[in-house]
SERO-4910 file (N, C-alpha, C, O; in steps of 0.05 Angstrom, whole numbers):
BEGIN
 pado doro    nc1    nc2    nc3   cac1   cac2   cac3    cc1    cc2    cc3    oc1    oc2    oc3
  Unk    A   2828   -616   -759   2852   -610   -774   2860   -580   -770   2842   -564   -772
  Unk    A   2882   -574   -766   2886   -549   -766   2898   -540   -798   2904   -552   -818
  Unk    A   2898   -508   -789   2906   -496   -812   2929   -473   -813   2927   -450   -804
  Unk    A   2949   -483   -823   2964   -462   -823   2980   -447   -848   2984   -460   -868
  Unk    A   2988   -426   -848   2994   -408   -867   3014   -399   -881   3014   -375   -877
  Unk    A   3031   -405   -895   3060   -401   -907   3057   -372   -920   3037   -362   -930
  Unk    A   3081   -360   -917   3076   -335   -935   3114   -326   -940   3132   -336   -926
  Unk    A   3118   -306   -961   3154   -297   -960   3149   -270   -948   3129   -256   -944
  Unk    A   3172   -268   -945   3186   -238   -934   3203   -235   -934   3218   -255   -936
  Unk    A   3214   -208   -933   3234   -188   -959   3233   -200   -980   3255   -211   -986
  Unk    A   3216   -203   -997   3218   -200  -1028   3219   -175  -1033   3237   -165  -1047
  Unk    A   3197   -157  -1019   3206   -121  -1031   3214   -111  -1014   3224   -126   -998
  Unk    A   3215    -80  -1009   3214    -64   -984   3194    -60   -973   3196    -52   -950
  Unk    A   3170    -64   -982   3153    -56   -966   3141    -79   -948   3123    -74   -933
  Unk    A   3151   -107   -948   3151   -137   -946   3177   -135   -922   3196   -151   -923
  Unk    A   3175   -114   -901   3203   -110   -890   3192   -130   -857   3180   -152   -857
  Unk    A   3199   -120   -842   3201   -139   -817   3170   -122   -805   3151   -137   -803
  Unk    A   3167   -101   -799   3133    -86   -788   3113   -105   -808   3095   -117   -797
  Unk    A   3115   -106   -832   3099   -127   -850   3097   -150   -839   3076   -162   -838
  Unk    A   3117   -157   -831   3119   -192   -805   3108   -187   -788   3096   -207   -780
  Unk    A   3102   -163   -771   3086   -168   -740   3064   -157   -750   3047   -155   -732
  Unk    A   3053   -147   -776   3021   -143   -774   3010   -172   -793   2986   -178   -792
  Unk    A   3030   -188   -810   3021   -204   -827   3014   -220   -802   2990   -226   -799
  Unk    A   3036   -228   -779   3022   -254   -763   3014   -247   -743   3015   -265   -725
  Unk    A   3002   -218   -735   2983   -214   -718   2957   -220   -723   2939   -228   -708
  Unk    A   2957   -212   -754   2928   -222   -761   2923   -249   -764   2902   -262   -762
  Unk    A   2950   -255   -769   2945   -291   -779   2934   -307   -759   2925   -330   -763
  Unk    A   2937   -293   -735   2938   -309   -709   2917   -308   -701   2908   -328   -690
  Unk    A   2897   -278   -705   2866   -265   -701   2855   -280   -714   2833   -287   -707
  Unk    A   2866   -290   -734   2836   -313   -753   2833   -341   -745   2814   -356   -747
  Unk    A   2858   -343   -734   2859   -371   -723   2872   -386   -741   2860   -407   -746
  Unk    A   2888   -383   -751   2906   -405   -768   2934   -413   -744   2945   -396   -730
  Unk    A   2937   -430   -745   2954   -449   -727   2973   -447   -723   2983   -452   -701
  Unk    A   2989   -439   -747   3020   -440   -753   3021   -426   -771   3005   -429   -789
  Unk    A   3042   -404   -773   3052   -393   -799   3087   -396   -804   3106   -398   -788
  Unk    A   3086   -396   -834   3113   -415   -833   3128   -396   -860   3119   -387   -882
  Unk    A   3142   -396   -852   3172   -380   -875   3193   -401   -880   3206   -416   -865
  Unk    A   3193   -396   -914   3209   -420   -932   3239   -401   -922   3245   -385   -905
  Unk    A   3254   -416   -944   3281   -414   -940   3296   -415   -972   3295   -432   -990
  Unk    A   3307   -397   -971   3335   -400   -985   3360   -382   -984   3357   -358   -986
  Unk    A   3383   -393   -981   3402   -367   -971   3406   -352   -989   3409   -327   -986
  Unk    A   3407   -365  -1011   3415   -339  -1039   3397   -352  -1064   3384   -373  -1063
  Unk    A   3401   -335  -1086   3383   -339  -1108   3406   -332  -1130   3428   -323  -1127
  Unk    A   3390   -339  -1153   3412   -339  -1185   3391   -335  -1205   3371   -348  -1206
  Unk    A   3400   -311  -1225   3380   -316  -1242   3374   -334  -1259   3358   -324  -1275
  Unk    A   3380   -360  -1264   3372   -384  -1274   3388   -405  -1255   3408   -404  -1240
  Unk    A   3372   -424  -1262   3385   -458  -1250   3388   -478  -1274   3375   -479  -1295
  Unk    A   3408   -494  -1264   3409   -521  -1282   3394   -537  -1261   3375   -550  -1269
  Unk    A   3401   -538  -1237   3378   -551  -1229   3343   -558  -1229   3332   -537  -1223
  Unk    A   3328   -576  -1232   3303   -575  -1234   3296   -567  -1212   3311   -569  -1193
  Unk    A   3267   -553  -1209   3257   -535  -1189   3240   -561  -1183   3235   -571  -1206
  Unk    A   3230   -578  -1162   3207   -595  -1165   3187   -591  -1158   3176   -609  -1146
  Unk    A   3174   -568  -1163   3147   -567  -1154   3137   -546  -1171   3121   -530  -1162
  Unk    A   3146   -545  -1200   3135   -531  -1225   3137   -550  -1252   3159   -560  -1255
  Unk    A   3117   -555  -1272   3116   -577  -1291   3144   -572  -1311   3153   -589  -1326
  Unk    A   3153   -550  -1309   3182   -544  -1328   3207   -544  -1316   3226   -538  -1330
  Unk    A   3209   -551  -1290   3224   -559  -1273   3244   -525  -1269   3268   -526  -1263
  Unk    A   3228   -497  -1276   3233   -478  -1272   3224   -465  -1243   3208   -477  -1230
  Unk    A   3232   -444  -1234   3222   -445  -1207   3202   -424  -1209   3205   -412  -1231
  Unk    A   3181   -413  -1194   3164   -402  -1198   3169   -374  -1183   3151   -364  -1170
  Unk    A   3200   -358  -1185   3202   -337  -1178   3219   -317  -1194   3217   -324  -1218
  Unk    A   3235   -297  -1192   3235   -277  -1225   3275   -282  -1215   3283   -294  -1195
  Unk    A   3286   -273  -1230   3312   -263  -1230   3323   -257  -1210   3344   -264  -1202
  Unk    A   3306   -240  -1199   3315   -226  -1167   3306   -222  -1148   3300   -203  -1133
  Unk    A   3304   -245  -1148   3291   -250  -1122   3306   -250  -1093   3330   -256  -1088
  Unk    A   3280   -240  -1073   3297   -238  -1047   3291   -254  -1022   3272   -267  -1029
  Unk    A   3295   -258  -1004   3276   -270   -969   3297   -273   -953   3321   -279   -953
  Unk    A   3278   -265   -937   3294   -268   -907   3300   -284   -896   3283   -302   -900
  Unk    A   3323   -292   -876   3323   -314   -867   3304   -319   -845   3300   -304   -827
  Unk    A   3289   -348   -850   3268   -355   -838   3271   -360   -807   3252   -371   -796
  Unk    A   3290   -353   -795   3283   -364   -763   3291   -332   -753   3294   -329   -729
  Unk    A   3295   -307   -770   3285   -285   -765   3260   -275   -759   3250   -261   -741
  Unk    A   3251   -289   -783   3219   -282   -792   3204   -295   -773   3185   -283   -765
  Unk    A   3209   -326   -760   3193   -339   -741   3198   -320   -709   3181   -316   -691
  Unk    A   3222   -311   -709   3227   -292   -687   3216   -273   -681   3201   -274   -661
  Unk    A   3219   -246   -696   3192   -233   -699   3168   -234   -702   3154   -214   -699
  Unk    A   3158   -263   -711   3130   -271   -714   3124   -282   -681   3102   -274   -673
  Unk    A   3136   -295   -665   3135   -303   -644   3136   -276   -619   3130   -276   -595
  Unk    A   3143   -263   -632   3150   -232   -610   3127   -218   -615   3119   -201   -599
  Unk    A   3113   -225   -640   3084   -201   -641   3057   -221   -639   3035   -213   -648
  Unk    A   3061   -245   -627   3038   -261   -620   3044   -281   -593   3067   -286   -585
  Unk    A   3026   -289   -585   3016   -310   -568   3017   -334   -564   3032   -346   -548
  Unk    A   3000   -343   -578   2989   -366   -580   2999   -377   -612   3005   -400   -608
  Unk    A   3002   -372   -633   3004   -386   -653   3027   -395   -653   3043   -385   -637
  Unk    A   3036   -418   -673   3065   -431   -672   3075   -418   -691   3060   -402   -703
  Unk    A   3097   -420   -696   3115   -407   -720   3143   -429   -731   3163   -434   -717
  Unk    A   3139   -436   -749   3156   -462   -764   3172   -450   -799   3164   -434   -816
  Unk    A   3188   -462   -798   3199   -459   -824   3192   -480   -845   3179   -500   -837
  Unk    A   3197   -477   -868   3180   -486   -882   3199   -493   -915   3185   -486   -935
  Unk    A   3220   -503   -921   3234   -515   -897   3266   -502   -897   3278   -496   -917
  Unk    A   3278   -497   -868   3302   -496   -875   3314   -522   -888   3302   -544   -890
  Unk    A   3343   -514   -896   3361   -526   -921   3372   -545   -898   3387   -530   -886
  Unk    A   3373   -563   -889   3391   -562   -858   3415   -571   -865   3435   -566   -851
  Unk    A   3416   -589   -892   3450   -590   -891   3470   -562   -897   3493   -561   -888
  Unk    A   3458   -539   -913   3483   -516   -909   3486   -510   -894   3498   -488   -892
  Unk    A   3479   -520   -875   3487   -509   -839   3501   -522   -823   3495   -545   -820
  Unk    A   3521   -512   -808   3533   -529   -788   3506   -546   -766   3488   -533   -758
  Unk    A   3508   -572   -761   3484   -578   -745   3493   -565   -714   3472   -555   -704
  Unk    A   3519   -560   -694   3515   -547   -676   3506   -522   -672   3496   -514   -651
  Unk    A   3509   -507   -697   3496   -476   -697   3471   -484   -704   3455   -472   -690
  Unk    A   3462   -498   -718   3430   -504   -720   3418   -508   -693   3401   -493   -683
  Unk    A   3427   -526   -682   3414   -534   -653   3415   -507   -632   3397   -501   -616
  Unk    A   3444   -491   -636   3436   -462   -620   3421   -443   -630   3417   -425   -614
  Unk    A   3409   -440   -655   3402   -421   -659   3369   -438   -657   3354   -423   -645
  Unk    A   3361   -456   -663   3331   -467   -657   3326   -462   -629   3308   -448   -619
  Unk    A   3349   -478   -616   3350   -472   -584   3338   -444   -576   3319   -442   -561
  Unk    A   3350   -423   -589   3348   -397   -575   3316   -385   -584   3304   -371   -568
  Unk    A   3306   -389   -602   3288   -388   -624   3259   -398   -604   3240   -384   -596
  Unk    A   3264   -426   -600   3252   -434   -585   3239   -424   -555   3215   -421   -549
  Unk    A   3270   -418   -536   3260   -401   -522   3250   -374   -522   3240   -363   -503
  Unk    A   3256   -363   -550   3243   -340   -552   3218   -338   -551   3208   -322   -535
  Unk    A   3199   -358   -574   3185   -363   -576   3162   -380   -554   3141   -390   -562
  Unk    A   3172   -380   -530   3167   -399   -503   3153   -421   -515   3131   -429   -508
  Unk    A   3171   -432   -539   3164   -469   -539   3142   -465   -561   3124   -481   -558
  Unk    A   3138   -445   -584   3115   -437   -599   3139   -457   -626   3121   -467   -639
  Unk    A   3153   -462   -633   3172   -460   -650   3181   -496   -669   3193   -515   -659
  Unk    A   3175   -494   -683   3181   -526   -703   3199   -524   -731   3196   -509   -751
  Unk    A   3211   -538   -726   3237   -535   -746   3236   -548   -772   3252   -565   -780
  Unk    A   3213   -539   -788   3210   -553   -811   3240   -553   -826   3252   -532   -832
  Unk    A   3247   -573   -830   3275   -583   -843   3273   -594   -880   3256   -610   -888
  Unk    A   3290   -582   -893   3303   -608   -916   3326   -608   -926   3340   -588   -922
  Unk    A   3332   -623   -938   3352   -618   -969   3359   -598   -988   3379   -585   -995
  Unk    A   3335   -601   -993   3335   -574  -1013   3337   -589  -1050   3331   -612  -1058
  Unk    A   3347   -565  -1064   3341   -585  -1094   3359   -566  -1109   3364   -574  -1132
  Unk    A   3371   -542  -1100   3395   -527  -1114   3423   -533  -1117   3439   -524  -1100
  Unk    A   3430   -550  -1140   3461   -552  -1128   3478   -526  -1135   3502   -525  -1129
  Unk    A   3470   -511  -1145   3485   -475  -1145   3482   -464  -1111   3497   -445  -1104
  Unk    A   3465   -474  -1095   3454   -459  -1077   3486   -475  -1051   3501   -469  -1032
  Unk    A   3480   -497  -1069   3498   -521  -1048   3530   -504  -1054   3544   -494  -1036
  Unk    A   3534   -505  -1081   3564   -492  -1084   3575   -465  -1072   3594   -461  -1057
  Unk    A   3555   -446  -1083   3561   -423  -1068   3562   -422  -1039   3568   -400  -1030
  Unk    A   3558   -442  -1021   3559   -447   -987   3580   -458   -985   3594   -455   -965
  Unk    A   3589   -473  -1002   3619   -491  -1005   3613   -520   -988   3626   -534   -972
  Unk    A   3588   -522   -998   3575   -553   -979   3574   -575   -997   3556   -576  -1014
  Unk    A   3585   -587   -996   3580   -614  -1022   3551   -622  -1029   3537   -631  -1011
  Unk    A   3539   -619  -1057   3507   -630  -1054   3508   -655  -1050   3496   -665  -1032
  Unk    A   3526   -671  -1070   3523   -707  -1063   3523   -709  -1026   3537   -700  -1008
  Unk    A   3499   -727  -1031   3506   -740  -1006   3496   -722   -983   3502   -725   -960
  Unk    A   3482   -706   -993   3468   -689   -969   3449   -699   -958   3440   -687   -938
  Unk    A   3437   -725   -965   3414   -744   -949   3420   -751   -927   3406   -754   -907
  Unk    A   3457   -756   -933   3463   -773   -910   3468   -752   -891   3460   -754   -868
  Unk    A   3479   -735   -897   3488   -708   -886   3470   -696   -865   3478   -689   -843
  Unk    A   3447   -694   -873   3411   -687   -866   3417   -705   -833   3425   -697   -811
  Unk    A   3406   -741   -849   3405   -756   -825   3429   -749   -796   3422   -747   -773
  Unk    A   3450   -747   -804   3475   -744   -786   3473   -719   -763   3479   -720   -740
  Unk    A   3460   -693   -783   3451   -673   -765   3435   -682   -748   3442   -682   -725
  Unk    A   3410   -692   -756   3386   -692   -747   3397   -706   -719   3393   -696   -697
  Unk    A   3414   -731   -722   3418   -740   -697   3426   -728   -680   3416   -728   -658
  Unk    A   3454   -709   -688   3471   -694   -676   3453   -682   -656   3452   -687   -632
  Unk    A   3434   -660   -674   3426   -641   -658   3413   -657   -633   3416   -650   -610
  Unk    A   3399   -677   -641   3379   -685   -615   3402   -689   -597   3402   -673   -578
  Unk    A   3421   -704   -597   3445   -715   -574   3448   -683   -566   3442   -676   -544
  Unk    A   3456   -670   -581   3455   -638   -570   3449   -630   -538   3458   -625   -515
  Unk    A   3418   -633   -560   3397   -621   -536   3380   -638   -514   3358   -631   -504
  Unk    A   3398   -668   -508   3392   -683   -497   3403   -696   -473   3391   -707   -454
  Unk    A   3434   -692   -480   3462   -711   -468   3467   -687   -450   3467   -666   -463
  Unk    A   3473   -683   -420   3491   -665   -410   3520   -660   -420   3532   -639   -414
  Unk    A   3532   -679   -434   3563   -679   -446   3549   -692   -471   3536   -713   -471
  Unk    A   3552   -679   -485   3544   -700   -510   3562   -706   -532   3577   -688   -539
  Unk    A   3562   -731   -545   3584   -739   -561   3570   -746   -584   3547   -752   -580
  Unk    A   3578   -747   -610   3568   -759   -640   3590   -759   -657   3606   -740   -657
  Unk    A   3593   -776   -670   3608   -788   -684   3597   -796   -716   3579   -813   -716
  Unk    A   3608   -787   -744   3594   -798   -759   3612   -788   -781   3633   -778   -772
  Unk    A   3610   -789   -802   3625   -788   -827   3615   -752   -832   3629   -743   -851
  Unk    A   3597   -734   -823   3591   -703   -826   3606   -686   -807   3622   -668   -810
  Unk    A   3594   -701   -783   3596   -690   -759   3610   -703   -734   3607   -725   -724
  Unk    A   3620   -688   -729   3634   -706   -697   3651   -694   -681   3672   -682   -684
  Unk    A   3635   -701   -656   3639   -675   -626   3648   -690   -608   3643   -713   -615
  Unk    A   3658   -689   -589   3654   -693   -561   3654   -672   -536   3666   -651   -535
  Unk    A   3632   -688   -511   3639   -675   -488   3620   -639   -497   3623   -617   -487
  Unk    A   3607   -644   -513   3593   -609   -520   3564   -605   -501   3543   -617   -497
  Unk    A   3578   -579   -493   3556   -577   -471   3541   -547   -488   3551   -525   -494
  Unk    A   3503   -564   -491   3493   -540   -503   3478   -535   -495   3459   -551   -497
  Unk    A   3473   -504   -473   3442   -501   -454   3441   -476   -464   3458   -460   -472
  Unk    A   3420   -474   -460   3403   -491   -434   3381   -505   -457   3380   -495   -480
  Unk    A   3369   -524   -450   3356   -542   -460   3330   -528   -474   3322   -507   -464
  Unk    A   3317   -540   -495   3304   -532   -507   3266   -529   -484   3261   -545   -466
  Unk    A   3253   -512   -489   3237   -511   -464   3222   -534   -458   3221   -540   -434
  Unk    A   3206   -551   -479   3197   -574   -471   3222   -596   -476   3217   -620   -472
  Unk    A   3234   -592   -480   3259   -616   -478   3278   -627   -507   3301   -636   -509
  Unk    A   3256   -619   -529   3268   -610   -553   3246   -600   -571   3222   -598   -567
  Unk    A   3257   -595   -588   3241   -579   -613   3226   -599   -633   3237   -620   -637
  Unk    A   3205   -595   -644   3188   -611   -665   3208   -611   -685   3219   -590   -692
  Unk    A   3214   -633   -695   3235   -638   -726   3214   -648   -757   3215   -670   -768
  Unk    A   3200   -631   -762   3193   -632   -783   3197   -635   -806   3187   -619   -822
  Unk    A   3212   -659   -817   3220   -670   -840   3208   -663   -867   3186   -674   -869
  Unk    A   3213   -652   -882   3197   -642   -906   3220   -645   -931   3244   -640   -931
  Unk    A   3194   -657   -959   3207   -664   -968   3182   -688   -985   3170   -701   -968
  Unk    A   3175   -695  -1011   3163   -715  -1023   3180   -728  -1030   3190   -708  -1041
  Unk    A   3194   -745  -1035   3211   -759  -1044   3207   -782  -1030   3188   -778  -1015
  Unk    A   3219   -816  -1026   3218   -838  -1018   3238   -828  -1000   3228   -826   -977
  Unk    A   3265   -819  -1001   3277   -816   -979   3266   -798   -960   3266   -806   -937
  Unk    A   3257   -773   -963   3248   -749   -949   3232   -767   -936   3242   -765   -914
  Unk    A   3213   -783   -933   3190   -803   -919   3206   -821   -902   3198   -829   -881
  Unk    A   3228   -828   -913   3243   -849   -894   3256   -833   -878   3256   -840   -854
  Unk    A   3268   -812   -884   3283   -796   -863   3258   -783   -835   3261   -780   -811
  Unk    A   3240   -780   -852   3221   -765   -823   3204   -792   -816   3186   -787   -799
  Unk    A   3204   -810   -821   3191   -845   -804   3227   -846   -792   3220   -844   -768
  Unk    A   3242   -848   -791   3268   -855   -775   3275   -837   -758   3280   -844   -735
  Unk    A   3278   -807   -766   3285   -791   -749   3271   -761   -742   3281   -744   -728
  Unk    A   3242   -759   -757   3224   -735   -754   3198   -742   -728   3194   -765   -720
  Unk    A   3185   -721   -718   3178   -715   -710   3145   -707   -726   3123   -700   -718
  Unk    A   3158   -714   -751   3126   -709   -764   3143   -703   -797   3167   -701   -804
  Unk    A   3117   -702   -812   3122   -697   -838   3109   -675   -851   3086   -668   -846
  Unk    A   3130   -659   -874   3111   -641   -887   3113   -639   -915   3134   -630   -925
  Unk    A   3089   -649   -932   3101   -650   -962   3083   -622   -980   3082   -600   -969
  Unk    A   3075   -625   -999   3058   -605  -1018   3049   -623  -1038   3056   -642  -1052
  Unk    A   3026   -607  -1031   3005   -626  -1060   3011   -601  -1085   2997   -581  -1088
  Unk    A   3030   -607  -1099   3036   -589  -1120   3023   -604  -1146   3017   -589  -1165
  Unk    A   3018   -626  -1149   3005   -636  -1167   3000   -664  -1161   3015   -676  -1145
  Unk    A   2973   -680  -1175   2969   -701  -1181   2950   -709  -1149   2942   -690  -1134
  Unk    A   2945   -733  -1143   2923   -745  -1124   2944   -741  -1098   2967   -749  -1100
  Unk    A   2935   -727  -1073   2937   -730  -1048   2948   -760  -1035   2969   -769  -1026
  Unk    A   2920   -768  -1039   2907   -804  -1035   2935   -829  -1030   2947   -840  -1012
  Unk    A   2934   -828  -1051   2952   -845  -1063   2991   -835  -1056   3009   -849  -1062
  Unk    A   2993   -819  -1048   3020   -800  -1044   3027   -809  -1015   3047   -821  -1009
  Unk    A   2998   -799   -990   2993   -804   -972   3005   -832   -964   3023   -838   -948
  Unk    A   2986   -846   -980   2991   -879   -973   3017   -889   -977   3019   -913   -971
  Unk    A   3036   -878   -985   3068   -889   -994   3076   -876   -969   3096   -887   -959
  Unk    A   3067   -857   -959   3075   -850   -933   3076   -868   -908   3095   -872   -892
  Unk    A   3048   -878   -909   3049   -894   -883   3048   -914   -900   3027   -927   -898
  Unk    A   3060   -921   -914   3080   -948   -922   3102   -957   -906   3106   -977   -893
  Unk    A   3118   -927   -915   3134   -921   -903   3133   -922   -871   3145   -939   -858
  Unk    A   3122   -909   -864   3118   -912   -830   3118   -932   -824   3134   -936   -806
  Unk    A   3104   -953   -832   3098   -981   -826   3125   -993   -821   3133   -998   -799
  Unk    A   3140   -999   -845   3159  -1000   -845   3187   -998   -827   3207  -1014   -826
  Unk    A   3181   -970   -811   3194   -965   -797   3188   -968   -766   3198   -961   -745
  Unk    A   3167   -981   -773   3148   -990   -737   3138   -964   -718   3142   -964   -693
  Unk    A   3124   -943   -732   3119   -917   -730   3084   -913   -745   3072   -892   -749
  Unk    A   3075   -944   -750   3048   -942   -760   3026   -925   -744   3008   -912   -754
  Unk    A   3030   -929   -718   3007   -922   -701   3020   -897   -675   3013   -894   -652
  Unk    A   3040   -884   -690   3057   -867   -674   3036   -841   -673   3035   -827   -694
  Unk    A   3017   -833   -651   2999   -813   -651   3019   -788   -651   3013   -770   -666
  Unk    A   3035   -785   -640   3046   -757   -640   3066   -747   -660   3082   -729   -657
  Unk    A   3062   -770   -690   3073   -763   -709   3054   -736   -723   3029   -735   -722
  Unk    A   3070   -719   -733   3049   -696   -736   3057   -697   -773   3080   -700   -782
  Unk    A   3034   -695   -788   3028   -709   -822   3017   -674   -823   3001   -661   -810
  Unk    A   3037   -667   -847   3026   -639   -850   3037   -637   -882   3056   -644   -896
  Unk    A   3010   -622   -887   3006   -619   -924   3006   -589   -929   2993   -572   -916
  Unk    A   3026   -586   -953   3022   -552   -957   3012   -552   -986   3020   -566  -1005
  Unk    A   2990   -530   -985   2979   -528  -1025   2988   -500  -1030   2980   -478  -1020
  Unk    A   3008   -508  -1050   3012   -478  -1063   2993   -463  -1083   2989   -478  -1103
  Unk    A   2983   -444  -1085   2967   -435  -1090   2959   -411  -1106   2954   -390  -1095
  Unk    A   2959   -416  -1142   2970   -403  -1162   2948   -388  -1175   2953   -388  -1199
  Unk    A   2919   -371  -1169   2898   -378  -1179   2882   -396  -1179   2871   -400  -1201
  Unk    A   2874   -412  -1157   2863   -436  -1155   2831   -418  -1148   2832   -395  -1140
  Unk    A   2811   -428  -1151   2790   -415  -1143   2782   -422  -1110   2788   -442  -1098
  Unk    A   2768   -401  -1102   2766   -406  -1069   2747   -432  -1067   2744   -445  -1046
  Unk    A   2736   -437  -1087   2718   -469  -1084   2737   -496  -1082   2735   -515  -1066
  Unk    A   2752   -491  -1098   2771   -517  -1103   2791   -519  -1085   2799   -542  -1085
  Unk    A   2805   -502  -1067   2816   -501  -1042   2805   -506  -1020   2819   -511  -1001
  Unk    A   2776   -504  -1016   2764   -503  -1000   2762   -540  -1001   2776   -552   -985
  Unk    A   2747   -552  -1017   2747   -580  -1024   2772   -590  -1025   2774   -614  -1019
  Unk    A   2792   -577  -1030   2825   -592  -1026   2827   -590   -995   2841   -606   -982
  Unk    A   2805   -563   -979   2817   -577   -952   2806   -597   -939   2818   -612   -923
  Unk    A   2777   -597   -946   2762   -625   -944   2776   -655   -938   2782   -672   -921
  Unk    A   2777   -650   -964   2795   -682   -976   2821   -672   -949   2810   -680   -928
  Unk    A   2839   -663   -945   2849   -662   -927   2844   -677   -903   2855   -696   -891
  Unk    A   2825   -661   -898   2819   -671   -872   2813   -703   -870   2819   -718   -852
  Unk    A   2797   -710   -900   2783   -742   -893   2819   -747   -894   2830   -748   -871
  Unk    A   2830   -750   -909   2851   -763   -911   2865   -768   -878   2871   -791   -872
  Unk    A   2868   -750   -860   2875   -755   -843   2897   -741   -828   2909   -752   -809
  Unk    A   2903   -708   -841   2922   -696   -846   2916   -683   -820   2893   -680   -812
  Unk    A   2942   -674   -801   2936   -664   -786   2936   -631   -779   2926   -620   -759
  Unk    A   2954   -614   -808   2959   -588   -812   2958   -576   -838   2977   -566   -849
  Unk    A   2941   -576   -845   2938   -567   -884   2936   -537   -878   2918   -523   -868
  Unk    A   2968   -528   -890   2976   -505   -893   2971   -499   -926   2971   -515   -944
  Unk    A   2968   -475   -928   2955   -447   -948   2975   -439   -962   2984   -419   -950
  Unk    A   2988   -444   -982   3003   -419   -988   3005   -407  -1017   3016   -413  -1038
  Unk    A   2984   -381  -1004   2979   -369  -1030   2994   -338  -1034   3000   -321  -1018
  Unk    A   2996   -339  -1054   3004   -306  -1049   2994   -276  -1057   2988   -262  -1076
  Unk    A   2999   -275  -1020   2988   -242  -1010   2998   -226  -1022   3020   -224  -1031
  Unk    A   2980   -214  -1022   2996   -186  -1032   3004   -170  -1004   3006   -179   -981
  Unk    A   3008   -143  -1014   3020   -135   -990   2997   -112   -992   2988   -106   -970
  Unk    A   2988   -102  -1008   2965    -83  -1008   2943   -102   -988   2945   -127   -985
  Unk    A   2921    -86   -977   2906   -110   -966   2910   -130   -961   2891   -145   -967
  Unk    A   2932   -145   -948   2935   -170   -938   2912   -180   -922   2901   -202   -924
  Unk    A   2908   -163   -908   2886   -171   -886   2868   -180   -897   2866   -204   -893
  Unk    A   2851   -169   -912   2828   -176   -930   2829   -208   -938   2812   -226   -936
  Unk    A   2858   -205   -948   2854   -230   -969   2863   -250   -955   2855   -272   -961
  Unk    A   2884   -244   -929   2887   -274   -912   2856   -280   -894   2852   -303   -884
  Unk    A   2843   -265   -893   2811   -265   -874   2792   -277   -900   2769   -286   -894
  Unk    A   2800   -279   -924   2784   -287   -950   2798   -322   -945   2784   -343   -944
  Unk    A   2825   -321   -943   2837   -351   -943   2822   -369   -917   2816   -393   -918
  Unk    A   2818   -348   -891   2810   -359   -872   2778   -372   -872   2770   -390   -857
  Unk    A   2767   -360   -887   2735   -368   -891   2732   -388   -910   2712   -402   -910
  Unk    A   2748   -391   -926   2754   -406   -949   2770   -435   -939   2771   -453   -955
  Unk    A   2783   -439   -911   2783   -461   -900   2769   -465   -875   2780   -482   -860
  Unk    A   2742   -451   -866   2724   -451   -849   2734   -445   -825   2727   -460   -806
  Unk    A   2755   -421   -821   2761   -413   -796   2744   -398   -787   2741   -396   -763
  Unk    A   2731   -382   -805   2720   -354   -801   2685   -365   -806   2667   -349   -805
***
């Protein structure tokens, strides 16, 4: 099982872009797999929306909060390493046009010479949806429509799509992605988020934010089944634990269970400080037996 590492940037100034090429130079020295930057284009100091992955359906960040946009941060993370991948974690993909999505992954991609996976979702802000001037209803379907788009994109020499979001013809978009397209990483716990990445992902990525793994898992490849994707080996199953004070014993045993389960990327995401980062991502790395 591999392991990989979520972390933010620009929350402060000192969290600036040099903080990105020493955070995932090291990240890369320990051997963690993938490091991945969330997403949001703007922030508000309160929501009516529920946050879903805090018990008060509050979100677990202050008033003013800041980050970068994430296929910056994978850019620069890809320019100060090698070998590790660099994924988002997840972009919003419906506030985005899906043809500028597909050029800017495209370019990303080749930047990254093919290091690069497009963790994708929905999202759960409808303030976040308004201020973009994107309708939230109906962004599921919105999601799926991209997702196709882009592949015909980066697939068709003239490519055409047609759908109730989106609809092109004759669009010519190169040069082609380096292995032929990009990993589409569907993320997202929900029954649909599972149906959308068994129909049109490339793999899945949820968070064990609370309650049994086990059992979460198994509605997954329910799902798969379902969609005749049971025994699809190069579906890639990736789990992220957010990580609030948890003791280094009980993460360590959450990556365990991980692994029996069958997970193929149990990503970390705890938060670094910026003092000593090193220390404490080389403390996370021993603590999932990299080190």
């Amino acid at each position: 099982m591999r392991i990989g590492m979520a972390s933010y940037f620009g929350t402060t100034p000192r969290r600036d872009f040099s903080f990105v090429r020493d955070f995932s130079v090291c990240t890369e020295e320990l051997g963690f797999a993938t490091m991945y930057a969330p997403e949001h284009v703007v922030f508000f100091p309160s929501y009516t929306s529920k946050y879903p992955y805090s018990a008060d359906g509050k979100p677990n960040w202050g008033p003013d909060a800041g980050a970068y946009d994430p296929l910056f941060v994978c850019a620069a993370a890809a320019l100060a390493t090698t070998t590790m991948r660099v994924a988002t974690s997840v972009l919003i993909l419906p506030e985005r046009p899906a043809l500028l999505v597909a050029k800017e992954v495209m370019t990303l991609d080749h930047l990254s010479g093919g290091r690069f996976d497009l963790g994708l979702g929905i999202g759960w802000s409808s303030e976040e949806y308004a201020a973009l001037g994107v309708p939230f209803e109906r962004r599921g379907r919105r999601a799926d429509e991209y997702l196709e788009a882009i592949r015909a994109a980066w697939t068709q020499d003239r490519a055409s799509y047609h759908g109730e979001f989106v609809s092109f013809d004759d669009v010519v978009l190169r040069p082609r992605p380096v292995n032929g397209t990009v990993p589409l990483i569907v993320g997202g716990d929900s029954k649909g988020a599972m149906r959308r990445a068994a129909r049109l992902g490339d793999g899945w990525f949820g968070w064990w934010a609370s309650g049994e793994l086990e059992p979460h898992l198994a509605e997954l490849r329910e799902v798969m089944a379902a969609e005749g994707r049971a025994h699809d080996e190069g579906f890639s199953l990736r789990v992220g634990l957010p990580i609030a004070g948890t003791p280094y014993d009980e993460v360590a045993a959450k990556v365990e269970e991980a692994a029996r389960l069958g997970v193929d990327e149990f990503v970390l995401g705890p938060a670094v400080p910026t003092n000593g980062f090193d220390e404490h991502l080389r403390r996370w790395a021993e603590c999932a037996s990299l080190r």
